[in-house]
ZAMARGU-4260 file (C-alpha; in steps of 0.2 Angstrom, whole numbers, plus 5000, padded with zeros to 4 digits):
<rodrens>
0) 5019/5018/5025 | 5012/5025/5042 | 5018/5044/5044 | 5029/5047/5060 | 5015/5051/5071
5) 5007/5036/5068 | 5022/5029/5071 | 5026/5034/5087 | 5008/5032/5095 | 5009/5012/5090
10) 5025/5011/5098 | 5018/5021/5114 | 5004/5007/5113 | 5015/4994/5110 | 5027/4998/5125
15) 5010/5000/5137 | 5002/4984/5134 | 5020/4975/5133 | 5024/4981/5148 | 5008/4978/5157
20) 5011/4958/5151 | 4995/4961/5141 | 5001/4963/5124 | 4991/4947/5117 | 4975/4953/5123
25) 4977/4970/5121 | 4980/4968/5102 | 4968/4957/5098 | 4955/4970/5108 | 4962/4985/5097
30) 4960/4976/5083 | 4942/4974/5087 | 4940/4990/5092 | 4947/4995/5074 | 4935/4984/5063
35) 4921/4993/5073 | 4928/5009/5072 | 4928/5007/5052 | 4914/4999/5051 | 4902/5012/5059
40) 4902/5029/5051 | 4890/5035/5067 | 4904/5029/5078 | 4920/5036/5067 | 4909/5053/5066
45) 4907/5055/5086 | 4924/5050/5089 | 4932/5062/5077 | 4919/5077/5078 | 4930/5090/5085
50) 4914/5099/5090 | 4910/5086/5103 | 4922/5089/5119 | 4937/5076/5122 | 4929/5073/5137
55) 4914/5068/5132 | 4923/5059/5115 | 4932/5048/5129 | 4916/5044/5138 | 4908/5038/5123
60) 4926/5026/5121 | 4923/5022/5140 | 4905/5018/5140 | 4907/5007/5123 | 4921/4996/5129
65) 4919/4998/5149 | 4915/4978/5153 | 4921/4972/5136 | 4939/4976/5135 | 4953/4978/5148
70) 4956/4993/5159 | 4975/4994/5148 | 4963/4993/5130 | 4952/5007/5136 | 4964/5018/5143
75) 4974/5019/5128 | 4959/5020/5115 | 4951/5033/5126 | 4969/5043/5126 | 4972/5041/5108
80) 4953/5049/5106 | 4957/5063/5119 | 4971/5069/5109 | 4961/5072/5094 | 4971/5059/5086
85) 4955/5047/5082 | 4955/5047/5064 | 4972/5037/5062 | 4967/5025/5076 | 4965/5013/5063
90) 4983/5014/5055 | 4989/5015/5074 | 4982/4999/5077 | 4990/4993/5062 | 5006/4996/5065
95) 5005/4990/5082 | 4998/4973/5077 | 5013/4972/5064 | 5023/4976/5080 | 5019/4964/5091
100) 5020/4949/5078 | 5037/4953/5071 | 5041/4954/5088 | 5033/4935/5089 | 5044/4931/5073
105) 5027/4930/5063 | 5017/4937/5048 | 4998/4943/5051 | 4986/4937/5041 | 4971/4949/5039
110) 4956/4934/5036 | 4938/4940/5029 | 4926/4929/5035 | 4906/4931/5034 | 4905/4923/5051
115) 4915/4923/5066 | 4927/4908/5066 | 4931/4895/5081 | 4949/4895/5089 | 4951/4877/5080
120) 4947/4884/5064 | 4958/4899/5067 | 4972/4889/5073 | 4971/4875/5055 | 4971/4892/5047
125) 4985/4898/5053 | 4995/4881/5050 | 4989/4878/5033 | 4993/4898/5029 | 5010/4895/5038
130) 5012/4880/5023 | 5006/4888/5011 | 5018/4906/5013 | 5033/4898/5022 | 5030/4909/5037
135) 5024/4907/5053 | 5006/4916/5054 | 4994/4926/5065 | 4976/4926/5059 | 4967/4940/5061
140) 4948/4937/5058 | 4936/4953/5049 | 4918/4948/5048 | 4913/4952/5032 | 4898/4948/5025
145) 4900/4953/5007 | 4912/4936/5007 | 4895/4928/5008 | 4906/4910/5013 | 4921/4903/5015
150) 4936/4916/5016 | 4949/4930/5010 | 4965/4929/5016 | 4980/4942/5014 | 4997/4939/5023
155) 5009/4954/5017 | 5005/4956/4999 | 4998/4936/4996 | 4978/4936/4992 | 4971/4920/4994
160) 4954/4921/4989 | 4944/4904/4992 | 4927/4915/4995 | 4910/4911/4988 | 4910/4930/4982
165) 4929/4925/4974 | 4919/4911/4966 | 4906/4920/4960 | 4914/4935/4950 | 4923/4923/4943
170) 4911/4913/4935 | 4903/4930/4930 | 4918/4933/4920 | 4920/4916/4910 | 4902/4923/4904
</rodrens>
């Protein structure tokens, strides 16, 4: 459970991009911006080394997502940075995307693939993940290369596990 902090910088998030009419966008970017941000310990360290100035801390955010992200996605990485507040921009983001899909009446669906997915591939994912739970589903793609193929799927607290790695440890076990 996020701590109240947390809490109230997703909903500040949430009401900026809603409001801007970029909510969809915005999301998906800051959930981006998140898998990097976890997946690179250079990154997490510059953004969260409080001997490195706010200012220059928001440059690097500016400089990283400047062209690649909208000016609303920027801005509110590049704030939550200048408040020293870095470290928990992750959980942030979580809660935000939770946010903004029970706000769409839907589940999200957290999907480790080792390779990026196509929107058709997304979208029969979501439908047969929507059949399989019973709920109506927002996919969420991690590239993960320890899946080695196929996919992990999570939606709330279901694991669907139809990866090559799954496969694998499983066969390793039978042994």
């Amino acid at each position: 459970m996020a701590d109240d902090r947390t809490l109230a910088y997703a909903e500040a998030l949430f009401g900026v991009a809603r409001a801007e009419g970029t909510l969809g966008e915005v999301e998906d970017e800051l959930f981006r911006f998140s898998q990097t941000l976890q997946g690179s310990d250079k990154l997490r360290e510059a953004l969260t080394d409080p001997g490195i100035p706010a200012t220059r801390r928001q440059q690097i955010v500016e400089d990283l997502l400047g062209g690649r992200a909208s000016a609303t996605t920027v801005a509110l990485v590049s704030m939550v940075v200048g408040t020293g507040r870095a470290r928990q921009l992750p959980d942030i983001i979580r809660e935000l995307v939770e946010m903004s899909a029970a706000e769409a009446n839907k589940e999200v669906a957290e999907v480790r693939s080792a390779i990026p997915l196509t929107d058709d591939q997304r979208k029969r994912l979501a439908d047969a993940l929507g059949e399989a739970t019973g709920k109506q589903v927002e996919v969420k793609v991690v590239i993960d290369p320890s899946v080695m193929g196929g996919i992990v799927a999570q939606v709330g607290d279901t694991v669907i596990d139809g990866s090559v790695r799954g496969r694998l440890d499983k066969l390793k076990n039978a042994f």
